[in-house]
FIMAR-594675 format. One record per residue (C-alpha): residue number from 0; residue in one letter; x, y, z. Coordinates in steps of 0.5 Angstrom, whole numbers, always signed. Layout:
BEGIN
NUM | A | X | Y | Z
...
//
This chain:
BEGIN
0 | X | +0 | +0 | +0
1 | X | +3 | +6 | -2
2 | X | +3 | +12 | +3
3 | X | +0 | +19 | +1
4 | X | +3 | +25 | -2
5 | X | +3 | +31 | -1
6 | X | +2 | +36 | -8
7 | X | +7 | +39 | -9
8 | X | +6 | +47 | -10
9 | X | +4 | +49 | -16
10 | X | +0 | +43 | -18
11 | X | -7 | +42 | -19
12 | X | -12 | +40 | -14
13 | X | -15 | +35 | -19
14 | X | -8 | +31 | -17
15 | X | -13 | +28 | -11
16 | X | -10 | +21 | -10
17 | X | -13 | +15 | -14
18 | X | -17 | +19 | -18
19 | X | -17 | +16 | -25
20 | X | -11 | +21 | -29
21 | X | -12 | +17 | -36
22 | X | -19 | +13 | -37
23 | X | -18 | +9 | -45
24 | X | -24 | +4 | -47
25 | X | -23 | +1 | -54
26 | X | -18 | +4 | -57
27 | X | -16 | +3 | -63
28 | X | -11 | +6 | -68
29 | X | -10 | +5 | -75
30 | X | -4 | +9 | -79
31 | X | -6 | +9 | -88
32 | X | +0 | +8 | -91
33 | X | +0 | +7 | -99
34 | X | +0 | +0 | -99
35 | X | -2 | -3 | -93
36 | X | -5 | +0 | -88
37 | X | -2 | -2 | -79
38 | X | -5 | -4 | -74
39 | X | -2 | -1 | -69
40 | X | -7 | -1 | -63
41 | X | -12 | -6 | -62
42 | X | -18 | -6 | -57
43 | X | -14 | -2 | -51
44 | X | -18 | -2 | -46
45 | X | -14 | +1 | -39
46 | X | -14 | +7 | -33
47 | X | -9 | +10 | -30
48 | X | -9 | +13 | -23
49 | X | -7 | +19 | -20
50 | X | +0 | +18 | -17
51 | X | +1 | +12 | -21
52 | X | +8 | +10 | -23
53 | X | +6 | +6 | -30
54 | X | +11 | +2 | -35
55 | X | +8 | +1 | -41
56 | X | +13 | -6 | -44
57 | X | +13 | -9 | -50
58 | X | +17 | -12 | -56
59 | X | +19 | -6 | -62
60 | X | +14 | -4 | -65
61 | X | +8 | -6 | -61
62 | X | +6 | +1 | -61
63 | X | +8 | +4 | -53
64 | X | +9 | +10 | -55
65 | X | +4 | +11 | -60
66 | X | +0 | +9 | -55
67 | X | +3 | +15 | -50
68 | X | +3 | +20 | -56
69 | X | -4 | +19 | -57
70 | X | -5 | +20 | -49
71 | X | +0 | +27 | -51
72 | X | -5 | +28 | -57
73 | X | +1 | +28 | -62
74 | X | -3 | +22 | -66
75 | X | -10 | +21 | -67
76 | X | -15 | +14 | -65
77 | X | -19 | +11 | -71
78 | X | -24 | +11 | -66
79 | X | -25 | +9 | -59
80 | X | -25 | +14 | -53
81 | X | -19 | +17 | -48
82 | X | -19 | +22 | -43
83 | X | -14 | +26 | -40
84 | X | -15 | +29 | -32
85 | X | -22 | +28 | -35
86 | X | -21 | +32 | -42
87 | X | -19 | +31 | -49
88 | X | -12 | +29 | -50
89 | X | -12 | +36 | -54
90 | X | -15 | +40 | -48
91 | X | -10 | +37 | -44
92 | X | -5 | +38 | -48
93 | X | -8 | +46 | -49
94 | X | -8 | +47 | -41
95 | X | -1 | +43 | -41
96 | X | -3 | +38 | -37
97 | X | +2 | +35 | -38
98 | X | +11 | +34 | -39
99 | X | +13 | +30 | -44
100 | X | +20 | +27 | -44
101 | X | +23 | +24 | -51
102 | X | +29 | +18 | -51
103 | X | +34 | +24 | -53
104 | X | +34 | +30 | -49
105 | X | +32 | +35 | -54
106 | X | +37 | +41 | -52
107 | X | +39 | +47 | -56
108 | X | +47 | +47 | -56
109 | X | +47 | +54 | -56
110 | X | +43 | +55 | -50
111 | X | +45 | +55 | -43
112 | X | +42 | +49 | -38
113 | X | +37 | +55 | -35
114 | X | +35 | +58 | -42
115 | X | +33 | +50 | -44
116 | X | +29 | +49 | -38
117 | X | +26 | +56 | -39
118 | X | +25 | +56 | -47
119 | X | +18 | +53 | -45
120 | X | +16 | +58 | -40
121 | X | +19 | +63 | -45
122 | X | +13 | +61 | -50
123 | X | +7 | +62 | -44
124 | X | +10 | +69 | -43
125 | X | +12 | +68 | -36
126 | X | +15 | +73 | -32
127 | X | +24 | +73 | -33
128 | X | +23 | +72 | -25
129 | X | +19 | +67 | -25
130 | X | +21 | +62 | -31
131 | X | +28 | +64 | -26
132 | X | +25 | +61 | -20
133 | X | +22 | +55 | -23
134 | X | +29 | +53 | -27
135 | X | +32 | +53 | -20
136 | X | +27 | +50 | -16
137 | X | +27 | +43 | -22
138 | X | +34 | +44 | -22
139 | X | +34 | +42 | -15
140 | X | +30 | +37 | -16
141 | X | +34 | +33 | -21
142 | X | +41 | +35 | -17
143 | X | +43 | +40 | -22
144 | X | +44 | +46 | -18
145 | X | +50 | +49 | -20
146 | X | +50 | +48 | -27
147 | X | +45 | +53 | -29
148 | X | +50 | +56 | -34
149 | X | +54 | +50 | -37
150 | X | +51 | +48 | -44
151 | X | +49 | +41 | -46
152 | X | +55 | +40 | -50
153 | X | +59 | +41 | -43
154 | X | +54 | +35 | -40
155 | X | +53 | +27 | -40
156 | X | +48 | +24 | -43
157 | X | +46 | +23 | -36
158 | X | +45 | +30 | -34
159 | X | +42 | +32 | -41
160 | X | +36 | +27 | -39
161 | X | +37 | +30 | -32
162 | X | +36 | +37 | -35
163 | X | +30 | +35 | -41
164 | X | +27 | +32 | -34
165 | X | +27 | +39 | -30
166 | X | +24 | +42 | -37
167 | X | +18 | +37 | -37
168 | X | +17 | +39 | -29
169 | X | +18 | +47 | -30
170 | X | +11 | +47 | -33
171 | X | +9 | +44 | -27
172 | X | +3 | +38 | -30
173 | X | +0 | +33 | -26
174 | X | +3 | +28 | -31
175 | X | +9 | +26 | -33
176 | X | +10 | +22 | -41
177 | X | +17 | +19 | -41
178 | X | +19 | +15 | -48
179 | X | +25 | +10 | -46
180 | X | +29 | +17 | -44
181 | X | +34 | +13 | -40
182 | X | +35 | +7 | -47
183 | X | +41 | +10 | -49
184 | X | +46 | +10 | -43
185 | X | +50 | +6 | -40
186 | X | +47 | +1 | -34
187 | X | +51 | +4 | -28
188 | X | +49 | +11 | -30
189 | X | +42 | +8 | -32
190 | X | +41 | +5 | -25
191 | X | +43 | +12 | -22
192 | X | +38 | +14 | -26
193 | X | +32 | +10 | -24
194 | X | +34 | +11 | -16
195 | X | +33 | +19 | -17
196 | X | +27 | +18 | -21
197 | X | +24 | +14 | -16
198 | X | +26 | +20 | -11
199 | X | +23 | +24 | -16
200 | X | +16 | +21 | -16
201 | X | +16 | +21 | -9
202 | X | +17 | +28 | -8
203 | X | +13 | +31 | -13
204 | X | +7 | +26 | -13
205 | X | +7 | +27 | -20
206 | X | +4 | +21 | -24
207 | X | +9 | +18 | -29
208 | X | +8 | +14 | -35
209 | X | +15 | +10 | -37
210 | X | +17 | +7 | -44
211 | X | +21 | +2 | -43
212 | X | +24 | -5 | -46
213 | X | +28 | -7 | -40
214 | X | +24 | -12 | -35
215 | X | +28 | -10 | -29
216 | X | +27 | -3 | -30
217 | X | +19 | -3 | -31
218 | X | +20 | -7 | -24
219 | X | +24 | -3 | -21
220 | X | +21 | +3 | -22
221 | X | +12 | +2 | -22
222 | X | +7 | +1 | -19
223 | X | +3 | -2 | -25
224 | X | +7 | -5 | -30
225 | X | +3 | -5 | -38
226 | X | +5 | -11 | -41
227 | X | +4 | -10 | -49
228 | X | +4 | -16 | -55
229 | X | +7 | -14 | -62
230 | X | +3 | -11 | -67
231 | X | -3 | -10 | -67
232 | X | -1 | -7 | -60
233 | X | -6 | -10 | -55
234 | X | -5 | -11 | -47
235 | X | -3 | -17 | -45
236 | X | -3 | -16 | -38
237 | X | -4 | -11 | -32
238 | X | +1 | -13 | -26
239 | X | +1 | -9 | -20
240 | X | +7 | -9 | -17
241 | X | +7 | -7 | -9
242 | X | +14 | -7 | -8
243 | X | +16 | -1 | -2
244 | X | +16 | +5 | -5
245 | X | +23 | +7 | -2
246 | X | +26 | +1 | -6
247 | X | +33 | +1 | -7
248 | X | +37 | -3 | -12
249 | X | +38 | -8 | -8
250 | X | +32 | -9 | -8
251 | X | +33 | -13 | -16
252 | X | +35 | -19 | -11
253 | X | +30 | -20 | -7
254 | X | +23 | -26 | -8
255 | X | +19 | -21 | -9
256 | X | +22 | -17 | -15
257 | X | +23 | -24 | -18
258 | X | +17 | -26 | -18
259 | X | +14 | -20 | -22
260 | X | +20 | -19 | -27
261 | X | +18 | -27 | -28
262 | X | +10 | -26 | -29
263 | X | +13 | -19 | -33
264 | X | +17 | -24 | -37
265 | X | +11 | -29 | -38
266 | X | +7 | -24 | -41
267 | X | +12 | -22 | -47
268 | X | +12 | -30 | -48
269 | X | +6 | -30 | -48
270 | X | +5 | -25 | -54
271 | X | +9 | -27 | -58
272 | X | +15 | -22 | -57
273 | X | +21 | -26 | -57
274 | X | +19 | -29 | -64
275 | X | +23 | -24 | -69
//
């Protein structure tokens, strides 16, 4: 049982713990291509509550993230219905409802760390104190204080994720939308990674969305583990996963944490995932 969090300041009061976030019933997503047209989501049906840690795992191609980019309203369904802190995905997107955090960081080398994260707050026409204050307060969160007038070139790819993180944050939604962020970095960065996400996730109360393919990663960070099969991307299986929400990575050891990656495991087999 997870214990209750405080909203962070500046969140929305609709973060009520509990509270469907994200509510999907018969999706379905059709791409028209010159020859054949792709199946990409088929029947998805799920419900996504506030503070929820959600890993979304799957094969290549079976449609995780099209299935976040439809939440972010940057795809379409063919039909179906999907809400968004009870809005279209469009609504939210319009209110920035939501952060969106890409598997590669996405930052303008000729700005400073600072002027990247306020290249956001810039565009809603914030006050320059404000979008100061607000650089400062997520760089903290991410433990990047210090660095506000380096330049990405002058960071790892880890502090490059760590600063596209504090951007998402600096609009302050009530979700965060993470597409494999960490994929591209090496496992002892990664898992450094993992463990300050987790810290994040308790501070903030945010609810998180995670694109990933790695079983442990998907166990080590949810709550809930979204097992997809391969195109027509459906959901397999739903896992709940009650590990302590202080979990450490020793935690990769225990019973517990093995028996969830097995049932994780046993999903994918069970779409199919591991024939090529």
């Amino acid at each position: 049982m997870h214990r209750p969090l405080e909203p962070e300041a500046g969140t929305s009061a609709m973060t009520e713990l509990g509270k469907p976030v994200i509510e999907i019933e018969k999706l379905n997503l059709i791409f028209e291509t010159p020859d054949t047209p792709v199946h990409a989501l088929s029947d998805v049906d799920l419900t996504i509550n506030t503070g929820d840690f959600v890993s979304f795992i799957g094969p290549s191609g079976c449609g995780k993230t099209t299935l976040m980019r439809v939440i972010a309203d940057l795809e379409t369904p063919t039909n179906g219905h999907i809400s968004v802190n009870g809005m279209t995905p469009a609504e939210a997107r319009e209110q920035r409802a939501y952060g969106y955090v890409f598997q590669a960081p996405a930052l303008y080398p000729w700005r400073s760390v600072q002027k990247n994260i306020m290249l956001p707050l810039e565009i809603m026409g914030l006050p320059k104190a404000e979008q100061q204050e607000r650089a400062a307060r997520n760089l903290s969160l991410v433990n990047l204080e210090g660095f506000e007038k380096k330049f990405p070139w002058q960071l790892s790819g880890g502090m490059q994720q760590r600063v596209s993180i504090a951007r998402a944050l600096s609009v302050e939604p009530d979700l965060l939308l993470m597409d494999e962020p960490f994929g591209a970095l090496d496992e002892i960065t990664r898992d450094h990674l993992n463990e300050q996400l987790l810290r994040l996730w308790d501070q903030t109360g945010k609810t998180v969305i995670f694109v990933t393919h790695s079983i442990p990663e998907s166990v080590f960070l949810s709550s809930k583990i979204v097992v997809m099969s391969p195109r027509p991307g459906k959901i397999i299986d739903v896992i709940d996963c009650n590990l302590p929400r202080d979990r450490t990575l020793d935690i990769r050891e225990t019973p517990e944490f093995l028996e969830i990656a097995h049932r994780v495991r046993e999903g994918l087999r069970a779409g199919h995932s591991y024939d090529d």
